[in-house]
LUMVO-295002 format. One line per 4 residues: number of its first residue (from 1); their letters; for each residue x, y, z of C-alpha. Coordinates in steps of 0.001 Angstrom, whole numbers. Layout:
<recs>
NUM	A	X:Y:Z | ...;
</recs>
This chain:
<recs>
1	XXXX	143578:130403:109931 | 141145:131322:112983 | 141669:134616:114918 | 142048:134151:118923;
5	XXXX	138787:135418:119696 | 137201:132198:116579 | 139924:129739:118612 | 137816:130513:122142;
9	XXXX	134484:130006:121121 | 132962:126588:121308 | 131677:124150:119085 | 128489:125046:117249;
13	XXXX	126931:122204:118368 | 128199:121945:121573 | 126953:125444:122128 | 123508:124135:120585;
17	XXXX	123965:121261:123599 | 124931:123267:126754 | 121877:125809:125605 | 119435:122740:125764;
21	XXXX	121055:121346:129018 | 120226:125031:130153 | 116867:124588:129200 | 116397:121288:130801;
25	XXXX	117515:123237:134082 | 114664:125288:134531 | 113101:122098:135339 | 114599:122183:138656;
29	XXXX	111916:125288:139834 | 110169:124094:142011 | 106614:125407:140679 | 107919:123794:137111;
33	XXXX	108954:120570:138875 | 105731:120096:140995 | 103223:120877:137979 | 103816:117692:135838;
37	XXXX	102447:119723:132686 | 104228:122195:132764 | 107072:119595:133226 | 106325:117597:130330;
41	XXXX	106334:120938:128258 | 110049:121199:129214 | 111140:117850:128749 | 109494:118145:125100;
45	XXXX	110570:121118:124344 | 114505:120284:125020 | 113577:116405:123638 | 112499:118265:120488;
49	XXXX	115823:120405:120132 | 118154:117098:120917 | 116455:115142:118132 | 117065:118311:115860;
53	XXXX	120931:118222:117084 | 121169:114541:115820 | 119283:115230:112600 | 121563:118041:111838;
57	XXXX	124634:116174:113068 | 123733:113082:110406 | 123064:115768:107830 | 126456:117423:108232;
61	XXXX	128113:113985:108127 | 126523:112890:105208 | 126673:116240:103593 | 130674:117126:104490;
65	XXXX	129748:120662:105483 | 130796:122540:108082 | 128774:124942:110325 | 129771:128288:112707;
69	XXXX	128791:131516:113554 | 129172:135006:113809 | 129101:137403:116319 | 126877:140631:115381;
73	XXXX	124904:142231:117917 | 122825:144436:116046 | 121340:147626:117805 | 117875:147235:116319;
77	XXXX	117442:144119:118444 | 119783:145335:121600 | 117620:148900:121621 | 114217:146762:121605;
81	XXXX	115528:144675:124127 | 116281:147513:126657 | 112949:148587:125568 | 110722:145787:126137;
85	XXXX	112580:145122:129243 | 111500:148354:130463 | 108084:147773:129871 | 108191:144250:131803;
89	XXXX	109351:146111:134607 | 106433:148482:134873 | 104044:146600:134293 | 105689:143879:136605;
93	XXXX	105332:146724:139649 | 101643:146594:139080 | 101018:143147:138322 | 103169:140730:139966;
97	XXXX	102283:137820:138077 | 105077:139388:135559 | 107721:138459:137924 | 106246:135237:138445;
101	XXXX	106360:134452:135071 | 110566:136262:134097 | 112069:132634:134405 | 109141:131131:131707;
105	XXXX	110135:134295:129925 | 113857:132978:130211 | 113356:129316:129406 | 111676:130866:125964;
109	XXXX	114545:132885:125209 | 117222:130152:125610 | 114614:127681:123809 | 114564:130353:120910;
113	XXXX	118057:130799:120504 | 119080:126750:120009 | 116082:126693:117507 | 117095:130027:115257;
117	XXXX	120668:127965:115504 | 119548:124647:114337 | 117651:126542:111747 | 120030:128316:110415;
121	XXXX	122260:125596:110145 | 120109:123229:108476 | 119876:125373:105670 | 123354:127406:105650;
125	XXXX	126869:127400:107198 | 126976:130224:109257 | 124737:131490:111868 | 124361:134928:113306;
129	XXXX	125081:134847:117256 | 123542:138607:118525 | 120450:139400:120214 | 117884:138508:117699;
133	XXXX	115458:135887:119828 | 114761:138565:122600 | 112813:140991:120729 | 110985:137775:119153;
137	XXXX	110260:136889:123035 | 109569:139805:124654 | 107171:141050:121965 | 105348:138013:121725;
141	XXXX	105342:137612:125697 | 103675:141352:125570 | 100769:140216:124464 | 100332:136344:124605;
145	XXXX	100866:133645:127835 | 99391:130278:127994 | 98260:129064:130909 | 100772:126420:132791;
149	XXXX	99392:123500:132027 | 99349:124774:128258 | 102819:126042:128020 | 103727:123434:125083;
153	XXXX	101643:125770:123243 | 104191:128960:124226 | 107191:126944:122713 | 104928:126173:119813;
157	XXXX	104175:129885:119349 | 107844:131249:120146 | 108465:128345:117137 | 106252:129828:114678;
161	XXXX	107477:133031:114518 | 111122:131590:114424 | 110335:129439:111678 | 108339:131855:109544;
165	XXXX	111503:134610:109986 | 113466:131924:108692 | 111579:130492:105811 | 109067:133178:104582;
169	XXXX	110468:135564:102764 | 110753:137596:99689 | 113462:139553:97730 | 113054:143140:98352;
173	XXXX	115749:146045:97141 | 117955:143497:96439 | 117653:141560:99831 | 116179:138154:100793;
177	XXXX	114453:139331:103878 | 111714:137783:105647 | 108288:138719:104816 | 106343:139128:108212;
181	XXXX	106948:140468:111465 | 107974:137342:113227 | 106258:138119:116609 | 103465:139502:114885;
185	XXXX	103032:136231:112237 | 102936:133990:115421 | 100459:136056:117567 | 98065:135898:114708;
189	XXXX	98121:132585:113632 | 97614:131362:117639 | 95296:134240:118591 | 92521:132549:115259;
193	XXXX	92959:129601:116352 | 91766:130576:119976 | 89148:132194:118098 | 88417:129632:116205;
197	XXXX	88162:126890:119148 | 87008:129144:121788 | 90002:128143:124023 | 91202:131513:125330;
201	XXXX	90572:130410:128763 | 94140:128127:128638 | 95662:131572:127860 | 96063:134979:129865;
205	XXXX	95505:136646:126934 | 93052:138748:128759 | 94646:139392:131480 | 97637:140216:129503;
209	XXXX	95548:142931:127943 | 93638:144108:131012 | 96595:144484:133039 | 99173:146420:130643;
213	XXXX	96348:149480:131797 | 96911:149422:135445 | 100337:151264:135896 | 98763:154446:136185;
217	XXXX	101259:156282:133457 | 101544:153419:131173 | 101126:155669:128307 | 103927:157989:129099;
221	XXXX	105860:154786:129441 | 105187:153512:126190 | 105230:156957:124522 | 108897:157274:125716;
225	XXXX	110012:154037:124837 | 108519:154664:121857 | 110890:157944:121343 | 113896:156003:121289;
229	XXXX	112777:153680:118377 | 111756:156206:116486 | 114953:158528:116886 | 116937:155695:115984;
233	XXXX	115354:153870:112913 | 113012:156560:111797 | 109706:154586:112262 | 107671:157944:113533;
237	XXXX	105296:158059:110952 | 104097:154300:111206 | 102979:155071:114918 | 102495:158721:114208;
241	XXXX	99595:158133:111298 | 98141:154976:113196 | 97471:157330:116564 | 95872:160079:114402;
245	XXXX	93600:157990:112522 | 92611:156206:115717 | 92235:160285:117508 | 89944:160845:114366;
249	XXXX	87941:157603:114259 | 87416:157770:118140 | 86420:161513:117630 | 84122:160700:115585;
253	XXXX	82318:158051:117271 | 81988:159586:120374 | 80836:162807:118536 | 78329:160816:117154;
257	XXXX	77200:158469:119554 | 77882:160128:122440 | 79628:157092:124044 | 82961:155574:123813;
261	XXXX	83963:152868:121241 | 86631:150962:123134 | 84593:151361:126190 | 87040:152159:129102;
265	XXXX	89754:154089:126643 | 89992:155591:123532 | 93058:153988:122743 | 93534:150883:124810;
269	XXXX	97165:150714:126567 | 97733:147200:124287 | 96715:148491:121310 | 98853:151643:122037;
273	XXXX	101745:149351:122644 | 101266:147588:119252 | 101040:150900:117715 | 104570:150928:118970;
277	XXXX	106487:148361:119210 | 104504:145322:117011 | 103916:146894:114048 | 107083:149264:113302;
281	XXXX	109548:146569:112485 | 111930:148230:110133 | 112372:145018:108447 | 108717:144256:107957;
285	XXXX	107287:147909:107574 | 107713:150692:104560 | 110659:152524:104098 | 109131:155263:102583;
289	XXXX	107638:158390:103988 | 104556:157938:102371 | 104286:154250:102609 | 104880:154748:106325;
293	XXXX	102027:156713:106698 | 99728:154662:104809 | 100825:151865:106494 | 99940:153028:109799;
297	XXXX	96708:154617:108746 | 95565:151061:107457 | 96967:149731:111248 | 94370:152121:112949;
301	XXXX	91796:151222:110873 | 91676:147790:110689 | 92243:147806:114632 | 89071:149623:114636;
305	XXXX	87324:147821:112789 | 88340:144579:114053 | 87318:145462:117213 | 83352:145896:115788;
309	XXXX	84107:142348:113975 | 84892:140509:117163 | 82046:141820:119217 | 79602:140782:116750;
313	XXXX	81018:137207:116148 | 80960:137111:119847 | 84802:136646:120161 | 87261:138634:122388;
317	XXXX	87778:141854:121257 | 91378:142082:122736 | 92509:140264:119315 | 91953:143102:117353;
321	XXXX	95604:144373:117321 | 96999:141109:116614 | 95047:139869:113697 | 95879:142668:110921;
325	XXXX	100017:143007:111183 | 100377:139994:108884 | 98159:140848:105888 | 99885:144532:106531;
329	XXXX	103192:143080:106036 | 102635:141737:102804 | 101151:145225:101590 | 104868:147032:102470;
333	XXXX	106305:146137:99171 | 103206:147931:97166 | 103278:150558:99754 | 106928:151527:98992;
337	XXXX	106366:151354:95042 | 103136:153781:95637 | 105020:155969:97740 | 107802:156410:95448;
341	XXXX	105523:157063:92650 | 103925:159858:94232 | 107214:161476:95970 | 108218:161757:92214;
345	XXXX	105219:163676:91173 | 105008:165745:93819 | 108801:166319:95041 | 109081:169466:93175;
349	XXXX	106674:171146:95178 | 107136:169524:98608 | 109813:172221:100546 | 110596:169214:102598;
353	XXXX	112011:167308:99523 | 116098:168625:100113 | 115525:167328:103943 | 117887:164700:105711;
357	XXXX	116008:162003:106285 | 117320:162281:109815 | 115914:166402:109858 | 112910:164815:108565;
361	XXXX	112323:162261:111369 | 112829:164665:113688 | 110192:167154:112241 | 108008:164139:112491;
365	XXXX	108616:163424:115971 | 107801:166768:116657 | 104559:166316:115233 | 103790:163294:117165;
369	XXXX	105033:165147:120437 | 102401:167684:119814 | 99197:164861:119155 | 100839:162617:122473;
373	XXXX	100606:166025:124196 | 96560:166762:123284 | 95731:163313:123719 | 96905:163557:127252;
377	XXXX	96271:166495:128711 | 92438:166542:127342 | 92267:162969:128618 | 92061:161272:125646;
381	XXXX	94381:158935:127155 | 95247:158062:130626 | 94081:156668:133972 | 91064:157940:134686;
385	XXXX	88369:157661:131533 | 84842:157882:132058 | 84067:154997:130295 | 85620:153071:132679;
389	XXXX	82958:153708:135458 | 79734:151124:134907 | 78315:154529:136173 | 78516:155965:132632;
393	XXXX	77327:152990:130549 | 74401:152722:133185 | 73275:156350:131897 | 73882:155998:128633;
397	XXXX	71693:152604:129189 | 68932:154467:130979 | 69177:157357:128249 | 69157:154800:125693;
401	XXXX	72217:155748:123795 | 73979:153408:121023 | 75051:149840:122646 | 74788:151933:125980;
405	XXXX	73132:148606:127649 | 74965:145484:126281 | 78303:147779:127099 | 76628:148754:130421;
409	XXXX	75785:144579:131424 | 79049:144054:129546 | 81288:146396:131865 | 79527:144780:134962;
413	XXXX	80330:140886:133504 | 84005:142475:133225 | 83962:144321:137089 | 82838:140802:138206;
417	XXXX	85471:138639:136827 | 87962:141150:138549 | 85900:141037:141807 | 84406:143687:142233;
421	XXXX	81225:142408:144722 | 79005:145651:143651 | 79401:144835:139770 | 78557:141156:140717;
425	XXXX	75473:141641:142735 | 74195:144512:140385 | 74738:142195:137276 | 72938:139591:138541;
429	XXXX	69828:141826:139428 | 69878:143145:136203 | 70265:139178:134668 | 67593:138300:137034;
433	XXXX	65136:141061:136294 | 65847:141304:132534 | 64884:145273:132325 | 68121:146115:130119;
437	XXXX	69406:142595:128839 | 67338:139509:128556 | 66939:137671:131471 | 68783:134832:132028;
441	XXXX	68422:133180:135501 | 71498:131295:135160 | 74037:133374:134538 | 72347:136033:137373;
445	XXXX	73567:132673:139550 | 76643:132340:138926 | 77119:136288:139743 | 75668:135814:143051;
449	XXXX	77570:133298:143952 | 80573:134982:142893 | 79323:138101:145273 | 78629:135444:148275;
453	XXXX	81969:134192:147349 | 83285:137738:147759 | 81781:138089:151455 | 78556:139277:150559;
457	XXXX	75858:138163:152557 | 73045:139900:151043 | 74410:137910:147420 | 74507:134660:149499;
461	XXXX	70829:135735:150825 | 69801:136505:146704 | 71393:133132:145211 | 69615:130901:147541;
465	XXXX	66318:132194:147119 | 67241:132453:143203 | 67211:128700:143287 | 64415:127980:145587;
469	XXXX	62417:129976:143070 | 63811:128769:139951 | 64691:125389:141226 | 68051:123347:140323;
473	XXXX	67604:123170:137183 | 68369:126768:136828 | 72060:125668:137251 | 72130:121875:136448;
477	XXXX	71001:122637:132745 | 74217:125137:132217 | 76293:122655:134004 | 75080:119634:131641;
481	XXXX	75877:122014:128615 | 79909:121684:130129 | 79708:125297:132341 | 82027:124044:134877;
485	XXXX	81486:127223:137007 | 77559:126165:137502 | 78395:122530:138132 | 80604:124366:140892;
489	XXXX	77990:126381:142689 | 75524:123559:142881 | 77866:121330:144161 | 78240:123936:146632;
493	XXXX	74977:124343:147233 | 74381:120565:147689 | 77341:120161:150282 | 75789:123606:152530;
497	XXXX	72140:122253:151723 | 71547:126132:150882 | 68330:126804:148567 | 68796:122407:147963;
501	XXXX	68317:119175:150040 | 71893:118787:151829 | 73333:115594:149392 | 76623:114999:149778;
505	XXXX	76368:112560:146928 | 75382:114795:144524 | 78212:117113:145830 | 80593:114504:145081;
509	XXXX	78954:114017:141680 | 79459:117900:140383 | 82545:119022:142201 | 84090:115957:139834;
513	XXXX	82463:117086:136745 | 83159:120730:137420 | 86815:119762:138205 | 86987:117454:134813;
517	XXXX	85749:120351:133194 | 88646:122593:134651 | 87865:124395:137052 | 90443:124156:139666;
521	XXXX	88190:125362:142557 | 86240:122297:142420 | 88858:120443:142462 | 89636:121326:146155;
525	XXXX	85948:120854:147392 | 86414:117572:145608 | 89270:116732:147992 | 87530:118674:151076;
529	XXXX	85112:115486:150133 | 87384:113004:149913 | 89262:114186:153132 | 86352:114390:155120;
533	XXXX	85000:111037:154073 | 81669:113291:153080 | 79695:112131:149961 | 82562:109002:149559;
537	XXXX	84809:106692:151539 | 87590:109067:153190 | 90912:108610:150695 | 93495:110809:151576;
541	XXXX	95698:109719:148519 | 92526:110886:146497 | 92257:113833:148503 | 96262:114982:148567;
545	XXXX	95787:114451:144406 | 93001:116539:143789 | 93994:119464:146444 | 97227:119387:144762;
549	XXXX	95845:119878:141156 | 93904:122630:142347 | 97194:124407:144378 | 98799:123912:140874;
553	XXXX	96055:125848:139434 | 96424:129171:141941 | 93876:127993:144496 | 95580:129097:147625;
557	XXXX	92830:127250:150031 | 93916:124446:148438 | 97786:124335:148675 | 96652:124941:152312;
561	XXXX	94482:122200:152780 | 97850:119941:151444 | 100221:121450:153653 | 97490:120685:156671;
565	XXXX	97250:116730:155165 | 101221:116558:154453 | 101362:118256:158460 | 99298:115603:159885;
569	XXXX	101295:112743:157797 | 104573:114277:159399 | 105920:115378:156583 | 106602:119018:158171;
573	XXXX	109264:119349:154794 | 105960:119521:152028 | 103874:121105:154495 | 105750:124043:155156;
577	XXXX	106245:124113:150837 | 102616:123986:150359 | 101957:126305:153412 | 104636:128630:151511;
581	XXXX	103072:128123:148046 | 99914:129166:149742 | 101011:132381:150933 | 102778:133287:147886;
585	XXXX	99485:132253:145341 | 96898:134579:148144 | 99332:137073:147659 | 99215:137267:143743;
589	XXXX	95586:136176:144026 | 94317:139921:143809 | 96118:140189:140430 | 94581:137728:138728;
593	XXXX	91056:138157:137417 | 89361:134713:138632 | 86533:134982:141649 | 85470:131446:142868;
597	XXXX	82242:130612:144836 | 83601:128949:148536 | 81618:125496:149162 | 80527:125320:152730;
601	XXXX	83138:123566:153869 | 86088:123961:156309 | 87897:124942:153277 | 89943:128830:154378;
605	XXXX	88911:131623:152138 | 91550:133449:150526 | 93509:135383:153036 | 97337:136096:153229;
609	XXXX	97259:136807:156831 | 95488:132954:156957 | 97949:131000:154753 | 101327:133078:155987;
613	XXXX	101121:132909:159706 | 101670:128943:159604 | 105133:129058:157604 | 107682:128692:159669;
617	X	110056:131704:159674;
</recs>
């Protein structure tokens, strides 16, 4: 006989039905409705969980079983969530784009919990109704986005780790428990095959990365959060031994080389956030003391090494904490049978042996309290590093020190993307001369045209001549290798007639290639084209199209240039949206890290004051 509180819930799968109908809702944001993508990622992901209702409904008929669940909020998953959430809204302050993204961060969360459901219930009666899907969210979401057109691929990654908790696992002390962090499982699996395809542009997995550093006390932050998990499920040493061993490595190289391994930090703010909250899973991590601190040693060092691997294959080096918490996780096992081995032989002489393990966690957080406090008061972590100034690599280039050049060229590239115009126009000197790097006229280009982009003249002044001297080519044989960005600045060049014949045709011809090849800036000098009949026969249908793929994409001149089209059409209602959109997107612009070259058109640059002061109040 049910209890009052089993007699109020709802169905199982009705509950599985009104979370997908919730999940179908988020299709009614307006920046989710408008991007058809991003749509279609919806409407597959909740088509995908309906067709798993009606599989699992035909199995339960056939099969005469009969499904519920359990209420058990567990505080290992509550605490994380409070946690993580914490985190989001730090690093949210200092990069809005968090914000922008909390209801994609929602949709997953809803997503997760009909899956884990259905999962559940495919393979057993009762399912356990608590918090478990946020800390598989919110960890993931810490250090992996895709891109909005690519956000099937988030459901697909949320999936994988839900799948692998469920299905992967291994008896251990008795227990069926799941074998891999499931955050941690997913991130790797996705973050190779980035790797492996070169596709980390449809991600912000570098801005992810580069961004978790910019609240200015991020570590203290994490470091506190961090106290919390480790007071209540005695995971100190995990984080405790990976820190030191990263503190020794670091001293080490820096001692030796005289320059700084992870070149703007010793410990990057991601990988100290892994160190904390990816790969201390009680579930998936030792439960001895020694085991523990083994564990986290190997953590350290593989990050450190990875990072070394990376760079040389020529992949992002931001992967490094992701890739080695799966092959970790299936050490834990061998960890714990070491561990106890050697507790045996030497428990008669350790003092610590007749400890609590509570009194024991504590000494260790102690311990860890003391090595937080070095690192940051000597500056071993924090704000301000020196290796964060191009000054620094540029001396250690000049005094020739160990990678002090490629880090030097390889800070600027970095500077650039995040637009700073001194690290663009010094870059492409350096490209162009090919003193400390080799020279590579095309590439010194593209960073002048990112400068002129940027508002300086002087860049405008160098690119110009750059292609009077080197000719076209020196852009239209990167651009016929698929670099969208060169196809971009030519066209530019072409429609200005700047260092090039003025050819409107051939404008045409590479803002569509360069806007086939994705990149969304093209895209609106493609439609500046179209509108102004230059190059092509005016089509404002073709022009409203392609300045709305590019507003899609972030490119505030664009959503502009639709309002202004929608305004002259009389359709005040989309103009004002697109005039808002426009506001909103040159207001986050500054947090993102993309810099486009401006064609010469009538095109607005990227100004707030520009795009807000035509929305109606």
């Amino acid at each position: 006989m049910r209890s009052k509180g089993q007699a109020r819930r709802p169905a199982p799968l009705l509950l599985a039905s009104l979370l997908t109908l919730l999940l179908a809702c988020f299709l009614l944001i307006p920046w989710v409705r408008t991007n058809a993508r991003l749509a279609g990622s919806f409407l597959g992901a909740a088509s995908a969980l309906l067709l798993f209702q009606f599989a699992l409904r035909r199995r339960l008929a056939r099969t005469g079983r009969t499904v519920g669940f359990d209420v058990v909020p567990r505080p290992v998953h509550y605490v994380q969530l409070c946690m993580h959430t914490s985190i989001y809204l730090y690093w949210g302050w200092y990069w809005r784009e968090v914000y922008h993204y909390a209801p994609l961060i929602l949709a997953q969360i809803v997503y997760v919990y009909v899956l884990d459901m259905l999962v559940c219930w495919w393979r057993r009666d009762q399912w356990v109704l608590g918090f478990g899907p946020f800390p598989i969210v919110l960890s993931t979401n810490l250090f992996l986005w895709f891109k909005d057109d690519w956000f099937f691929l988030q459901f697909l990654l949320v999936s994988t780790g839900v799948l692998c908790k469920e299905l992967i696992a291994w008896n251990r002390e008795g227990r069926r428990v799941h074998i891999f962090n499931p955050s941690a499982i997913a991130l790797a699996i996705f973050s190779l095959g980035l790797i492996v395809t070169h596709s980390t542009q449809i991600s912000w997995a570098e801005e992810v990365a580069v961004t978790l550093g910019r609240p200015p006390n991020i570590y203290i932050e994490i470091f506190l959060v961090g106290m919390v998990v480790q007071a209540l499920f005695s995971v100190t040493l995990v984080t405790l031994s990976a820190a030191a061993t990263l503190y020794l490595l670091n001293l080490i190289y820096t001692g030796t080389t005289g320059v700084y391994y992870f070149v703007d930090s010793n410990i990057p703010a991601a990988v100290f956030l892994g160190l904390h909250l990816l790969v201390t899973d009680p579930a998936t991590s030792p439960r001895r003391y020694i085991g523990k601190t083994i564990f986290g040693a190997l953590y350290g060092t593989a990050v450190f090494g990875l990072y070394s691997v990376l760079a040389w294959a020529g992949a992002p080096t931001f992967y490094d904490k992701l890739l080695c918490v799966p092959p970790l996780n299936l050490t834990v096992r061998w960890l714990d049978r070491v561990s106890l081995a050697l507790e045996e032989r030497i428990g008669r002489w350790n003092p610590a042996a007749a400890w609590s393990s509570r009194k024991l966690n504590f000494a260790h957080m102690g311990v860890w309290i003391a090595l937080f406090g070095t690192m940051a008061l000597t500056g071993f972590v924090g704000p301000r590093h020196p290796g964060g100034s191009s000054d620094f690599w540029q001396k250690a280039c000049q005094e020739g020190r160990r990678n002090g050049c490629e880090t030097w060229v390889r800070t600027l590239d970095i500077a650039c993307q995040h637009q700073s115009v001194r690290a663009c126009v010094t870059l492409g000197t350096v490209r162009e001369e090919g003193r400390f790097t080799r020279r590579d006229p095309s590439a010194a280009a593209k960073d002048f045209g990112a400068a002129c982009d940027l508002g300086r003249r002087d860049a405008c002044v160098e690119l110009v001549t750059l292609v009077r001297i080197e000719g076209p080519e020196v852009l239209r044989q990167p651009c016929d290798r698929g670099d969208a960005e060169g196809c971009f600045i030519l066209a530019s060049l072409y429609y200005g007639g700047s260092g090039v014949p003025k050819d409107y045709g051939q404008a045409v011809k590479l803002f569509r290639q360069s806007c086939g090849s994705g990149w969304a800036r093209a895209c609106g000098g493609l439609a500046e084209c179209y509108w102004r009949g230059q190059g092509t026969e005016a089509d404002p249908a073709q022009a409203i199209a392609y300045f709305e793929k590019a507003c899609r994409a972030g490119i505030a001149a664009s959503c502009y240039g639709a309002a202004q089209i929608y305004r002259g059409t009389k359709d005040e209602a989309l103009a004002q949206e697109r005039f808002r959109q426009a506001c909103d997107v040159s207001t986050r612009a500054a947090a993102t890290s993309a810099a486009y070259f401006k064609p010469a058109a009538g095109v607005p640059p990227v100004a707030t004051s520009r795009f807000c002061k035509d929305v109606s109040p």
